[in-house]
VOGU-3710 file (C-alpha; in Angstrom, 3 decimals, decimal comma):
1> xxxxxxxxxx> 25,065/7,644/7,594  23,976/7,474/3,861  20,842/8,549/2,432  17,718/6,366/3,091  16,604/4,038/0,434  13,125/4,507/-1,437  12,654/1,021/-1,829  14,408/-2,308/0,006  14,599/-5,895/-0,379  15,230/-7,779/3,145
11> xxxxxxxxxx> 16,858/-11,643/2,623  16,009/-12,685/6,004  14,312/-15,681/7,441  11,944/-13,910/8,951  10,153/-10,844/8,343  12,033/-7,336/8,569  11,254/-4,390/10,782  8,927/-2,011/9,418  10,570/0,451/7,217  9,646/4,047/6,561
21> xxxxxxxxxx> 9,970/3,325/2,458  8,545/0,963/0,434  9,773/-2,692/0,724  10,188/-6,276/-0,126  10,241/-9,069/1,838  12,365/-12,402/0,569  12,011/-15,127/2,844  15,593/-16,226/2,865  17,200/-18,083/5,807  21,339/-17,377/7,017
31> xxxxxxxxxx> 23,501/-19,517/5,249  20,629/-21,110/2,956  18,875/-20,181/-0,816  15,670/-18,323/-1,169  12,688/-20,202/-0,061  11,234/-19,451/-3,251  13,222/-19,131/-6,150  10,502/-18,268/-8,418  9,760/-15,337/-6,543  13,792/-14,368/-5,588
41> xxxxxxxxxx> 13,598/-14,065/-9,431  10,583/-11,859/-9,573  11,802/-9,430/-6,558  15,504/-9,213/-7,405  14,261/-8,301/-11,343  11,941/-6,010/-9,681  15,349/-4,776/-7,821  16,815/-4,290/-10,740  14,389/-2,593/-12,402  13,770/-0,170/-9,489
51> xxxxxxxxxx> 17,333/0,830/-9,421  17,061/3,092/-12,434  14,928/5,390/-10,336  15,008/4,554/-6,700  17,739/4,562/-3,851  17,270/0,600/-3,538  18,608/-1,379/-0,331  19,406/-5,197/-0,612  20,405/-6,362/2,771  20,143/-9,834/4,848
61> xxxxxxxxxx> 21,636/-10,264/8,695  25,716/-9,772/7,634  25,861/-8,561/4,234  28,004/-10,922/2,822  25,906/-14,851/1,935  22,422/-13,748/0,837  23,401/-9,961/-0,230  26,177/-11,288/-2,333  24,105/-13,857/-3,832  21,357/-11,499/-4,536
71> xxxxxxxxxx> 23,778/-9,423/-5,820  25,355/-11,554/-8,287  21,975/-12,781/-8,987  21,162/-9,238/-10,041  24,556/-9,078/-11,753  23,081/-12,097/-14,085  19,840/-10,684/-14,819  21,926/-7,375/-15,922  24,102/-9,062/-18,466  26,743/-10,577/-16,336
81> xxxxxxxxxx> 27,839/-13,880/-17,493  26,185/-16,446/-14,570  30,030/-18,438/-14,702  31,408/-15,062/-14,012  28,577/-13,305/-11,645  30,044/-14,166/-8,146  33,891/-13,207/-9,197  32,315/-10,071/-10,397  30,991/-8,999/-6,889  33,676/-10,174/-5,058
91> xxxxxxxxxx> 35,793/-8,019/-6,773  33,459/-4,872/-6,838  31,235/-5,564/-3,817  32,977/-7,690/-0,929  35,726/-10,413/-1,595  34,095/-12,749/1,078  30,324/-12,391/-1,079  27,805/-15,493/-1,982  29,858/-17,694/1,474  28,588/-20,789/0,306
101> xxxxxxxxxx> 29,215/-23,595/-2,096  25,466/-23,925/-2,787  25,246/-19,935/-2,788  27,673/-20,055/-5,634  25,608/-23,262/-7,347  22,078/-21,458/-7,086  24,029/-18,227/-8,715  25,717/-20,059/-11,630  22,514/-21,242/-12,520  20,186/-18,483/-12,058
111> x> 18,714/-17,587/-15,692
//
């Protein structure tokens, strides 16, 4: 077992467990896109952003369709070309990451 997080963001469709660090909340359903995608935008840049000084979690059910998104989403926001986002973490995250065609669509336009 790794060291706990200091701050999380759960992709579920309904609310997570509560935590003993601080956390988000996306409402994000298994196999679907971010209820909100004004606010995915706001909490994965918040992600981001908390990475450079917190132990941050990203999780959903399996770890593979709404992490992988979120993490390629993330990927965007930090530079990585949106055309090239979900080949980037399939290679360095999981090579099954962002499952569906409409996972990869919401990615390849996320700006």
């Amino acid at each position: 077992m790794g060291l706990e997080p200091t701050y999380g963001v759960y992709l579920l469709g309904k609310p997570p467990p509560a935590m003993s660090w601080e956390c988000r909340w996306l409402k994000w359903p298994d196999f679907r896109l971010p209820s909100d995608g004004s606010e995915a935008r706001t909490v994965l840049a918040e992600a981001l952003t908390r990475a450079d000084v917190d132990r941050v979690e990203l999780a959903c059910g399996g770890g593979r369709g709404r992490t992988g998104t979120a993490l390629a989403c993330i990927s965007v926001l930090d530079g990585v070309p949106a055309a090239e986002a979900v080949a980037f973490v399939r290679h360095h995250y999981d090579h099954h990451a962002v499952e569906t065609p409409w996972q990869r669509r919401y990615v390849r336009h996320f700006t």
